[in-house]
BASESE-940355 format. One record per atom (N, C-alpha, C, CB): residue in three letters; y, x, z. Coordinates in steps of 0.05 Angstrom, whole numbers, plus 32768, in hexadecimal, padded with zeros to 4 digits. Each point is the difference from the previous one (the first is absolute). Glycine has a CB too. Layout:
ALAYXZ/...
This chain:
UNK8C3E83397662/UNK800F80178009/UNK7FF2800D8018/UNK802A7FEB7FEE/UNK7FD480078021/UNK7FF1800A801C/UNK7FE87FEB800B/UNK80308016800E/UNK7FC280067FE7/UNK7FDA7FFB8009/UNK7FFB7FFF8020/UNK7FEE80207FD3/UNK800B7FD0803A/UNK7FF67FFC8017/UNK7FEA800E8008/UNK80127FDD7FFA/UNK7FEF80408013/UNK7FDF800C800C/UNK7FEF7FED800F/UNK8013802C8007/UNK7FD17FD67FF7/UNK7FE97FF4800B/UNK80028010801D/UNK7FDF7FF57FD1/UNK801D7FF2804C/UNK8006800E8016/UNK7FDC800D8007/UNK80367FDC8013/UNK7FBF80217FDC/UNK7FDB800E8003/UNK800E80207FF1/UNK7FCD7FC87FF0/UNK8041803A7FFA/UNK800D801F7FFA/UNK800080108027/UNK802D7FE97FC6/UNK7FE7800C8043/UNK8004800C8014/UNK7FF080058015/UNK801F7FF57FF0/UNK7FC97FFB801D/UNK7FE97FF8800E/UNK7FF280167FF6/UNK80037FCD8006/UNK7FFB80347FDA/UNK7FE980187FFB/UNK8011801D8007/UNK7FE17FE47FD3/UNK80348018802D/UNK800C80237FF3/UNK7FFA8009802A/UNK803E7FFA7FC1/UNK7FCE7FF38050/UNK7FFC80028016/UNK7FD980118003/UNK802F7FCE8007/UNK7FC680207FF8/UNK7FDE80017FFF/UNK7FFA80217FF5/UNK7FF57FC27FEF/UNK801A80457FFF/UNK7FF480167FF2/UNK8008801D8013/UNK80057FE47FCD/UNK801A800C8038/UNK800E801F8010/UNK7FEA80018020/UNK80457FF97FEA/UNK7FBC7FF5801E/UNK7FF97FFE801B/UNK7FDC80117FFC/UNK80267FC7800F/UNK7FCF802D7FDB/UNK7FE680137FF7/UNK800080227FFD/UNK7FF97FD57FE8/UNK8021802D800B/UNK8007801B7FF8/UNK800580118021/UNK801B7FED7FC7/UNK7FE97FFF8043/UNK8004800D8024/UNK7FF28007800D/UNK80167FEC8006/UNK7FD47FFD7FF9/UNK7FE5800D8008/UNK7FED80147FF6/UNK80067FDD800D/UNK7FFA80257FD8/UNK7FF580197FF6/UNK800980158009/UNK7FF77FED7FDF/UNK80248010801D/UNK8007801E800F/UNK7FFE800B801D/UNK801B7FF87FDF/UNK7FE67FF9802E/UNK7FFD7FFB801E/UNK7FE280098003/UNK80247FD68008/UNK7FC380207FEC/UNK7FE780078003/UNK7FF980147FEF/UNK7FF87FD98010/UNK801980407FDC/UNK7FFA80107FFB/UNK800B80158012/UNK7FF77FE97FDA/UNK802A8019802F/UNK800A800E8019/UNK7FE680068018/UNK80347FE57FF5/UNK7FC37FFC800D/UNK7FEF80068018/UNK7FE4800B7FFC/UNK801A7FDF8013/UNK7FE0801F7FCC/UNK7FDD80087FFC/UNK800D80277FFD/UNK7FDC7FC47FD9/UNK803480488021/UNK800680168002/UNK8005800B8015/UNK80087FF87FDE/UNK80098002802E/UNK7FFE800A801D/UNK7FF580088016/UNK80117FF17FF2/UNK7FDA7FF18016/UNK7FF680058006/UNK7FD9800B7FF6/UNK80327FE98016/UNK7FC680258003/UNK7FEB80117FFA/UNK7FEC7FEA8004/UNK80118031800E/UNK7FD67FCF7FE8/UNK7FE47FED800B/UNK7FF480008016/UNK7FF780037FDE/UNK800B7FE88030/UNK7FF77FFC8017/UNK7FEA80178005/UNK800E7FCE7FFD/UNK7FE580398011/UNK7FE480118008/UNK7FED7FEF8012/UNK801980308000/UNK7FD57FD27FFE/UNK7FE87FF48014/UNK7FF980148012/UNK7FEB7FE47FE0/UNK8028800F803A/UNK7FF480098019/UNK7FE18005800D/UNK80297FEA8000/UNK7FD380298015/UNK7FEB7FFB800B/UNK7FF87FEC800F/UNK800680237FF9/UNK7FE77FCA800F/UNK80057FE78015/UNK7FFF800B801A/UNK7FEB7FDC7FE4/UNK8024801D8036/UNK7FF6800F8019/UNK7FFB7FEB8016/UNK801C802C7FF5/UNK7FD97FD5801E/UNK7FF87FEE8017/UNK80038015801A/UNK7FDC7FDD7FE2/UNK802D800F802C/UNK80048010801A/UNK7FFC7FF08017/UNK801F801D7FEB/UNK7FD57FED8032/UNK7FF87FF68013/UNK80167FEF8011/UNK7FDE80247FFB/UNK80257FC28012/UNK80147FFC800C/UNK7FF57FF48018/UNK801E7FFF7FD9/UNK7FEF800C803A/UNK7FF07FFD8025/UNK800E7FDD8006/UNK80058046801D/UNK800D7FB47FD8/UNK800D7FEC8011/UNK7FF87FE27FF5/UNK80288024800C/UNK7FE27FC68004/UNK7FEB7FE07FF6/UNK800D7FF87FE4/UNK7FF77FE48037/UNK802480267FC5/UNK7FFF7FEF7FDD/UNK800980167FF7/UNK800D7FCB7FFE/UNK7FE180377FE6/UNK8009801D7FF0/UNK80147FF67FEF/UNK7FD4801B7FFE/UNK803D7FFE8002/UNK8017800A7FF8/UNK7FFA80127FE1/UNK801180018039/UNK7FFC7FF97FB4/UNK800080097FEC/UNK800780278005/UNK800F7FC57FEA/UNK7FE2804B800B/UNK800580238000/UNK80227FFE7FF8/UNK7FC680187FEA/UNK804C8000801F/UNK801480097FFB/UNK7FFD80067FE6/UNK8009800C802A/UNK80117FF37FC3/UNK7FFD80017FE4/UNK800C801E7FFC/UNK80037FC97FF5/UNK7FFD803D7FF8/UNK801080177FFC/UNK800C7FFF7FE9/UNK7FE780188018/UNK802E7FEE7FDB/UNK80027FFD7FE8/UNK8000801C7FE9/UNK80187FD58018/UNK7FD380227FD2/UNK800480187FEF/UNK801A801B800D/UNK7FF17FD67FD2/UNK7FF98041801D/UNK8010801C800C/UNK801980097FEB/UNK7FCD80158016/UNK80327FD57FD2/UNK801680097FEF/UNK80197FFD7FF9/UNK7FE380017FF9/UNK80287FF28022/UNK802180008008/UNK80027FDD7FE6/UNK8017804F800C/UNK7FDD7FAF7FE3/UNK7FFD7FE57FF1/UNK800B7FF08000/UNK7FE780058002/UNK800A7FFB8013/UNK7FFA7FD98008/UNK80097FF1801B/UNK7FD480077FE6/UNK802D7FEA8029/UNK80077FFB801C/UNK7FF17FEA8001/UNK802D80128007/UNK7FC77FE58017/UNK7FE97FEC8007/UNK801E7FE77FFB/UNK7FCC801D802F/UNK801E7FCD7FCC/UNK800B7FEF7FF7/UNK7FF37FE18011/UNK800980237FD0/UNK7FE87FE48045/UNK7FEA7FEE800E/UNK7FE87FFD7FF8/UNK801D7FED800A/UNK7FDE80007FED/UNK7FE27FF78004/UNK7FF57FF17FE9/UNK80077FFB8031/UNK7FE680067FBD/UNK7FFE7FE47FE8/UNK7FEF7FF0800F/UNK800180147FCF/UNK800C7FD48020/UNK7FFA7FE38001/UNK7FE480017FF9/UNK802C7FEC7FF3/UNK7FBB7FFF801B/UNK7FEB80087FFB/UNK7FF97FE67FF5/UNK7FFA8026801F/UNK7FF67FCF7FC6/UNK7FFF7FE87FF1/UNK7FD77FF28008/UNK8033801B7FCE/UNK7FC57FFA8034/UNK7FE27FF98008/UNK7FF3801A800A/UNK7FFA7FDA7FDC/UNK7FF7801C8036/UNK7FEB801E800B/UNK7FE87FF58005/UNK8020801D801B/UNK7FC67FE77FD3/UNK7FED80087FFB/UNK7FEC80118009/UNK80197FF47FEA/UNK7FD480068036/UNK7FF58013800F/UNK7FDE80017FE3/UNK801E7FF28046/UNK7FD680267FBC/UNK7FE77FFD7FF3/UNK7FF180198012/UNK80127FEA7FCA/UNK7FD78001803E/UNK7FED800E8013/UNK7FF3800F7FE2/UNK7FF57FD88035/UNK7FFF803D7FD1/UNK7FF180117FE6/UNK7FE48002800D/UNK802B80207FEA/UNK7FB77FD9800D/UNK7FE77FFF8001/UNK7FF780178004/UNK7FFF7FE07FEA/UNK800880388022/UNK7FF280158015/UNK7FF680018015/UNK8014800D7FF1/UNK7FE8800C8016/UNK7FFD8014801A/UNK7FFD80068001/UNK7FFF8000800E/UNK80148013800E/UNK80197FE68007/UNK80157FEE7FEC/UNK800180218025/UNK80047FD07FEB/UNK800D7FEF7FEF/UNK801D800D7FF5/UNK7FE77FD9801B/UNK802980247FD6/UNK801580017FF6/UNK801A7FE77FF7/UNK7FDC80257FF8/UNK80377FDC8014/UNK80127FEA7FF4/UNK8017800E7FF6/UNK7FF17FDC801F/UNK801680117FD0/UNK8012800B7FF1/UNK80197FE17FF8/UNK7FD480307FEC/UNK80437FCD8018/UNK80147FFD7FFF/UNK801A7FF67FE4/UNK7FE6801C8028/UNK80137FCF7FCC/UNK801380007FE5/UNK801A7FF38015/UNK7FD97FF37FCB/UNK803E80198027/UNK80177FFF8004/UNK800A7FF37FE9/UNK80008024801C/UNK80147FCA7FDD/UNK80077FF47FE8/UNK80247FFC8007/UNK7FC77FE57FF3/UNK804A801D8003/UNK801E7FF67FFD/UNK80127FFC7FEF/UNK7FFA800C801A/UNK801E80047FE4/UNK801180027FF5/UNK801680157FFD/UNK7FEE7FDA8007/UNK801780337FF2/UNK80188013800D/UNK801C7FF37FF1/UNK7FE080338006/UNK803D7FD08007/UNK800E7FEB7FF7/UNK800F800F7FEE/UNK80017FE18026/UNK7FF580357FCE/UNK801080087FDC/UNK7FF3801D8002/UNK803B7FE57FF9/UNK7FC680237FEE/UNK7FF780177FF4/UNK800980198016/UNK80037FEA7FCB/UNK8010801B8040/UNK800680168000/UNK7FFE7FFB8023/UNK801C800D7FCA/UNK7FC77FE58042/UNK7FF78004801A/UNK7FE580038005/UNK80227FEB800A/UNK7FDD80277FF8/UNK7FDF800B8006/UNK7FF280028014/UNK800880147FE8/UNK7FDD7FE1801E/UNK7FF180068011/UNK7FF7801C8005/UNK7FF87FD57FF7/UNK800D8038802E/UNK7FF280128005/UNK7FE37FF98006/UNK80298013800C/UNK7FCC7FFE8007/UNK7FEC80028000/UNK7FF77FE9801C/UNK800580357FE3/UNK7FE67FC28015/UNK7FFB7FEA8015/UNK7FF280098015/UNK7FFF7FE07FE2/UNK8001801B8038/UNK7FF880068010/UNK7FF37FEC8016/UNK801D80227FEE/UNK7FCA7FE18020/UNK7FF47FF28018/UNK80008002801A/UNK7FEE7FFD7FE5/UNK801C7FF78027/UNK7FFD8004801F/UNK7FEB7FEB800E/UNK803280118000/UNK7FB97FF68013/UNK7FF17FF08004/UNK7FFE80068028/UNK7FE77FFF7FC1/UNK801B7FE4804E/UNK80027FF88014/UNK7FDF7FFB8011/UNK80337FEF7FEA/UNK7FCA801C8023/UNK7FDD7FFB8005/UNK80017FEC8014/UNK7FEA80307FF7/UNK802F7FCA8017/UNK80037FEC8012/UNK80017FDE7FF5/UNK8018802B8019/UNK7FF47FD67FD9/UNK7FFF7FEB7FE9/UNK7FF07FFA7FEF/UNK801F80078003/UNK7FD280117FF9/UNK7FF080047FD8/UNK80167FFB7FF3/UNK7FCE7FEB7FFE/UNK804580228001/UNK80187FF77FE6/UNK800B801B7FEF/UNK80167FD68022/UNK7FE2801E7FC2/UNK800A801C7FEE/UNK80187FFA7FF6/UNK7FD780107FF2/UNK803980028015/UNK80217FEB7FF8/UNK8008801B7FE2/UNK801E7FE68048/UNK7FE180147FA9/UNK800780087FE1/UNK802380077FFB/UNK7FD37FDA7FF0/UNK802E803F8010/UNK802180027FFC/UNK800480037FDD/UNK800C801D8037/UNK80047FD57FBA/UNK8002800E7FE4/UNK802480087FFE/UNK7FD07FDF7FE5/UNK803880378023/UNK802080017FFE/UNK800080007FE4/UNK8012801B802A/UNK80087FD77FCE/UNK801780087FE9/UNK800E80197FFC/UNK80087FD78008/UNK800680377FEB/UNK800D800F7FF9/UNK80207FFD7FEA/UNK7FCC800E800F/UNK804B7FF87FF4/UNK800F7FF57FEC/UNK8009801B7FF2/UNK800E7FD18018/UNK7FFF80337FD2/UNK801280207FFA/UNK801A7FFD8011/UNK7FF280097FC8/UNK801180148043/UNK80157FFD8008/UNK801180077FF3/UNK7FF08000801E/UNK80187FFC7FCC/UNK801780017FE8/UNK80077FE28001/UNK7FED802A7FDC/UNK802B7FD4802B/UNK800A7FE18008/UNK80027FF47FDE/UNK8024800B8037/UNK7FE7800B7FC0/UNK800F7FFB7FDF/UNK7FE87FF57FED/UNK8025802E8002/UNK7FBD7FD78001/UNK7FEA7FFB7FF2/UNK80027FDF7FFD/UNK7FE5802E8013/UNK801A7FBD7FCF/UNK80087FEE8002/UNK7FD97FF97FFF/UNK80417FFF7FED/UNK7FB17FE78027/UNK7FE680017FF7/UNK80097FD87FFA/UNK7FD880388023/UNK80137FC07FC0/UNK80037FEB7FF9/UNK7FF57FEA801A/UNK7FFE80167FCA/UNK80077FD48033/UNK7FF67FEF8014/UNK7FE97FF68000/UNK80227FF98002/UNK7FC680117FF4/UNK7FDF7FF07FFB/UNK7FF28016801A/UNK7FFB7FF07FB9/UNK7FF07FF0804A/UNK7FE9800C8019/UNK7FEF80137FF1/UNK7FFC7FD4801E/UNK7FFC803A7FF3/UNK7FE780127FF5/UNK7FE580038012/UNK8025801A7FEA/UNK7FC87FDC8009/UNK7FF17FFA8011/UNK7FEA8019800D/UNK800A7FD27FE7/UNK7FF1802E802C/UNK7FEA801D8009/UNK7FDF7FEE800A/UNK8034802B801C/UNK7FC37FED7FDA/UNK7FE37FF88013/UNK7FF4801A800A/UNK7FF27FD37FE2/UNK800A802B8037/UNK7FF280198006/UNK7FE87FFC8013/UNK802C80177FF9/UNK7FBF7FF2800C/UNK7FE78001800C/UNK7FFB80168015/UNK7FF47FEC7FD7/UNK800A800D803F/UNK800880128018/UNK7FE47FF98017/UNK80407FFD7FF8/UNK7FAF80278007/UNK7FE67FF4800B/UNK7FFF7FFA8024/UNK7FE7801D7FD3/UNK80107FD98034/UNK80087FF98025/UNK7FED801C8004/UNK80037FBC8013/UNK7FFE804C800D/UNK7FEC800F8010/UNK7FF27FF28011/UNK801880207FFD/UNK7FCA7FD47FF6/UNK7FFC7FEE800E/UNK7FE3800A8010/UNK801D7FDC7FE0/UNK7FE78042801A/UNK7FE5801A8005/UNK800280008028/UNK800C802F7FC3/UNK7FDC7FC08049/UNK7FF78003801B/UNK80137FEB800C/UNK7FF080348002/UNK80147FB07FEB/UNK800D7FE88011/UNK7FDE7FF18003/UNK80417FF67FE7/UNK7FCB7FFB8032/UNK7FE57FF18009/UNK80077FE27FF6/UNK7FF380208030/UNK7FF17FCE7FD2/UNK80027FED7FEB/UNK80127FEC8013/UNK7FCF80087FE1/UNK803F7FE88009/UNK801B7FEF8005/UNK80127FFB7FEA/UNK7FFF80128029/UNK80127FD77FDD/UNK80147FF77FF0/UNK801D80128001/UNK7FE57FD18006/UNK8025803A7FE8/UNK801480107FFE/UNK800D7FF67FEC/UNK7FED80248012/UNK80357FE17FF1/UNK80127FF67FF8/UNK8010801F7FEE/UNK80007FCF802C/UNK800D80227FB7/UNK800D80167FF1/UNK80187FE68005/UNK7FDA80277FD6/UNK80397FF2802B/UNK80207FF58005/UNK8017800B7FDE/UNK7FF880098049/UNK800B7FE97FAC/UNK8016800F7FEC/UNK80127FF27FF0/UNK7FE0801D7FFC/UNK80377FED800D/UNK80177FE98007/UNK7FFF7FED800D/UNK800A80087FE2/UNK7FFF7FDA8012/UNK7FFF7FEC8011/UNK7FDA7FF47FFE/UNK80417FF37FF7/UNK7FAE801A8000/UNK7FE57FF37FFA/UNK7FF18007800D/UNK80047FFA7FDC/UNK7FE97FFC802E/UNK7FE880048012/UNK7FE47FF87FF6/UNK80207FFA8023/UNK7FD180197FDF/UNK7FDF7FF17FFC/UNK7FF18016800B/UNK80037FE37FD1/UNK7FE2800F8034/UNK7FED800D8013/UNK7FEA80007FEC/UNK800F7FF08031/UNK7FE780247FDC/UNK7FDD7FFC7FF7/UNK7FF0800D801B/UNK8005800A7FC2/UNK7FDE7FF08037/UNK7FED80048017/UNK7FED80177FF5/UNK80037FCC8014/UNK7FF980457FF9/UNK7FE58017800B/UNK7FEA7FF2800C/UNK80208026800E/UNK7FCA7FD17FE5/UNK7FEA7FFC8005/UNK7FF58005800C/UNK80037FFC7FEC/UNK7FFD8023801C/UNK7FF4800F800C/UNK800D80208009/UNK7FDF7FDD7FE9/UNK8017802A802C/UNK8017801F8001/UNK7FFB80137FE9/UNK7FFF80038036/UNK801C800C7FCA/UNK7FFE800A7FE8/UNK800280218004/UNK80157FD27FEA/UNK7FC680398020/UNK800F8011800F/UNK7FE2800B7FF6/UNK802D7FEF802C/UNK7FD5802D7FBE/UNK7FEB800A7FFB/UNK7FEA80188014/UNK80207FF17FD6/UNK7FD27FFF8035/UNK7FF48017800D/UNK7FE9800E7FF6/UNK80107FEC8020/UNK7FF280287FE4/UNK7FEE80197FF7/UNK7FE880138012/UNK802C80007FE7/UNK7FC07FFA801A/UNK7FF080098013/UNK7FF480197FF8/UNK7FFA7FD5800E/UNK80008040800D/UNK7FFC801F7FF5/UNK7FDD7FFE7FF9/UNK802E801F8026/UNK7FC97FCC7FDC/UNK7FDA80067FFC/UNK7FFB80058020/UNK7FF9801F7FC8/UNK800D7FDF804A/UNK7FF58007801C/UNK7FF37FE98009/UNK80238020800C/
């Protein structure tokens, strides 16, 4: 008379709806919002002994609202075989769901220290109602230093909680003579 349901029936029907949630959730949010843009990189001079990350600004399109700072997973200094020399900067992380975007990264560099302290702000929508699914998303971005007329020495890149140095061999400082 009376068939006993399998309690795996219910485990799956659970599994499917909870799926059906997230699709929708990460289509709301792939429509809505617009594609990130690639910023310009900027660096700026800082007079005082520990540099301070540049003031952020947030996008001009009423959007989005700063959201702090990303988490930084590895940073990667790479001296480049010129001259002058050139370095350049891998950034590696995470952002903590789809619908938070990296602005534009920015450098501040301390001549009292040698310290290039790396800002990368976040961004969130400011539409509270926007549902975004819960997965990391990972970024990588490459951000070149100003390392045009430093004299030779060990200098430090700062970004987030990570630190690493590299050394200038030699000054990096192209001079140009008129023939006199």
């Amino acid at each position: 008379m009376y068939q006993r349901t399998s309690p795996w029936i219910y485990v799956l029907g659970i599994l499917f709806v909870l799926l059906i949630i997230v699709i929708v959730m990460v289509m709301r949010a792939s429509k809505k919002l617009a594609p990130a843009t690639l910023e310009e990189n900027t660096q700026t001079e800082v007079s005082d002994k520990t540099a301070q990350p540049p003031s952020v600004t947030a996008p001009s399109d009423q959007t989005t609202i700063s959201a702090g700072f990303a988490s930084v997973d590895t940073l990667d200094v790479r001296i480049l075989e010129s001259f002058p020399v050139q370095v350049t900067v891998s950034v590696q992380g995470n952002l903590a769901d789809p619908c938070v975007t990296l602005g534009s990264v920015t450098s501040a560099y301390s001549a009292q220290s040698k310290t290039f302290t790396l800002a990368l702000p976040i961004f969130r929508p400011a539409d509270t109602t926007i549902m975004c699914a819960a997965v990391l998303v990972p970024y990588n971005r490459t951000v070149p230093l100003n390392v045009q007329n430093l004299s030779a020495g060990t200098y430090t890149v700062i970004a987030g909680d990570i630190k690493k140095t590299f050394t200038l061999d030699t000054d990096n400082t192209l001079n140009i003579s008129d023939g006199k």
